[in-house]
C-alpha positions in Angstrom: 21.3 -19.6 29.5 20.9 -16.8 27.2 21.6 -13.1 29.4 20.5 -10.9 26.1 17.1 -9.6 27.3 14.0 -10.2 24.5 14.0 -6.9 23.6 17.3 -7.0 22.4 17.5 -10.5 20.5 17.3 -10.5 16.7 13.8 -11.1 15.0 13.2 -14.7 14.7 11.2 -14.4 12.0 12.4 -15.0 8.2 9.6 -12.8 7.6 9.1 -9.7 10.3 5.2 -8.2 10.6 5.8 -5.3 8.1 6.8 -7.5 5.2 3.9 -9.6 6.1 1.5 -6.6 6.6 3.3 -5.2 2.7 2.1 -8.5 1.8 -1.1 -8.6 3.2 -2.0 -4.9 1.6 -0.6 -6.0 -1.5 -2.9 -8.9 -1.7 -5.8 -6.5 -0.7 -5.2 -3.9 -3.1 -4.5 -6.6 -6.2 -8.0 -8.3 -5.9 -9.9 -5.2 -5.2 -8.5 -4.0 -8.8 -8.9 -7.5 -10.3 -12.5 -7.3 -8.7 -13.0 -4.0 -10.1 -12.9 -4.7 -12.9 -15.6 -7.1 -13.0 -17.8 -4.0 -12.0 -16.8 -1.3 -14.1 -14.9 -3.4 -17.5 -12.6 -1.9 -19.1 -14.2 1.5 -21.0 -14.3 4.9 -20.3 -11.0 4.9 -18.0 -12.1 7.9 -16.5 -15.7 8.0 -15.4 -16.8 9.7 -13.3 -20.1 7.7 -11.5 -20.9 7.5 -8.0 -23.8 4.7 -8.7 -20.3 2.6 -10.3 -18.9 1.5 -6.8 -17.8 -2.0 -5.0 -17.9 -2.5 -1.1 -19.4 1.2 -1.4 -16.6 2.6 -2.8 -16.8 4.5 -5.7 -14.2 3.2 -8.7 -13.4 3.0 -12.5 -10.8 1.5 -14.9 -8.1 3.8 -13.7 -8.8 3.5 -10.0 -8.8 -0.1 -10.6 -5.6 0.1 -12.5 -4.1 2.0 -9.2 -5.4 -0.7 -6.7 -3.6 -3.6 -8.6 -0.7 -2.0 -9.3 -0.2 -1.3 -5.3 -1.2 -4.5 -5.3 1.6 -6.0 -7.0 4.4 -3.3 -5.8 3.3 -4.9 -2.1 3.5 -8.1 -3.3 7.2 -7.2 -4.6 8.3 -5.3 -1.9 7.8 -7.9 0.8 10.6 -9.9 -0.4 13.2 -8.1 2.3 13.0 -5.7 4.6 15.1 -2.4 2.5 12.5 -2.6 0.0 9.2 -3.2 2.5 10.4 0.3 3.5 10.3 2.2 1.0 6.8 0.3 -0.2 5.6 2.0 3.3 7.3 5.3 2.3 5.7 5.4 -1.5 2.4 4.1 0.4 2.3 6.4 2.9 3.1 9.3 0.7 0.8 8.7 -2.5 -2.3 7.8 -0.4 -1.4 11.1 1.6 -1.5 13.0 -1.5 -4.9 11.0 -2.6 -6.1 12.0 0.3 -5.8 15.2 0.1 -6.7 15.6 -3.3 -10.2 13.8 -2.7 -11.0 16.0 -0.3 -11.1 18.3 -3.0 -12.3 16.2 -6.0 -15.7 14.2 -4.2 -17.4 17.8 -4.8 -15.7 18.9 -8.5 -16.8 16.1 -10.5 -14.9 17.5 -13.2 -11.2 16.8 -11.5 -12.3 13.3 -10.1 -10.7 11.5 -12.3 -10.3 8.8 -10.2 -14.0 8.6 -9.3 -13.2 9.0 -5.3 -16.4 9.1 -2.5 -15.9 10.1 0.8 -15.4 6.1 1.9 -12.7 6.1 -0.7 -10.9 8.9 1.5 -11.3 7.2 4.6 -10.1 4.4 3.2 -7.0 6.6 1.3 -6.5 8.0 5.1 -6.1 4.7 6.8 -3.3 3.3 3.9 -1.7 6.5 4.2 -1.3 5.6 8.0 -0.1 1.9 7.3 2.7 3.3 5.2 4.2 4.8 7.6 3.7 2.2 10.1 5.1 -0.4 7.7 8.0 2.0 6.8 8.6 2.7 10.2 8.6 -1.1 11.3 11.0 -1.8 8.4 13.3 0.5 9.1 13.5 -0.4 13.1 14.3 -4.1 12.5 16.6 -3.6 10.1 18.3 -0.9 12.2 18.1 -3.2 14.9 18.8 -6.5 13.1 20.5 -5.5 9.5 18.7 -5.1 6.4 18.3 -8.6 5.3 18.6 -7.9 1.7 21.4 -9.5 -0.6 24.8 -7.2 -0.8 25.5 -5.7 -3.9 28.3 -7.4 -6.4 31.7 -5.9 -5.3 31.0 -5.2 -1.4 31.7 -7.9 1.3 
């Protein structure tokens, strides 16, 4: 009979919530940008039309370009737990700063150059808060547990 409480056992898992959730985002943000693209092509990176949008959010080539690459980096980053954390970090922090920004740029059409609505910021807001949960998950199992990835060459 094991006397280690639950709490204090090692994840089970070979792949803990926030790499799944760095997945799950990643997979999210990739096909809204591959889907983007089937609304606004590829011209005229930065547009600047609120009647251009998908879901009712407002996009163009660039913001496209930015949802697939954070798409991809989440793909990437779920592989171990070291870089899933600093996904959440880089998420956290650069929809932060979108946010902020949009709140400015949805009324100065000539500084929206990513073609941002107010469900965009909403939207920016919520990622922003995922980072940090992912980043903050991360960082407790591995605490906890390790950090899972590989050493590097020349440590034990």
């Amino acid at each position: 009979m094991n006397s280690t409480p639950a709490a204090a056992q090692p994840h089970s898992s070979r792949f803990p919530w926030p790499q799944v959730t760095a997945l799950v985002v990643g997979a999210v943000y990739f096909l809204i940008g591959l889907v983007g693209f089937t609304v606004t092509g590829f011209d005229d990176f930065f547009m600047h039309d609120h009647d251009v949008h998908l879901l009712g959010f407002t996009v163009n080539p660039l913001h496209n370009l930015v949802h697939f690459a954070i798409g991809l980096a989440g793909a990437a980053a779920s592989t171990g737990l070291r870089a899933t954390a600093v996904f959440g970090w880089v998420l956290a922090i650069a929809y932060g700063a979108v946010f902020v920004f949009g709140l400015f740029a949805v009324s100065t059409p000539e500084i929206n150059f990513l073609n941002i609505n107010w469900a965009d910021n909403g939207l920016h807001l919520v990622s922003a808060a995922v980072g940090v949960l992912v980043a903050v998950g991360a960082t407790k199992i591995a605490t906890r547990e390790g950090w899972t990835d590989p050493p590097r060459p020349g440590t034990n």
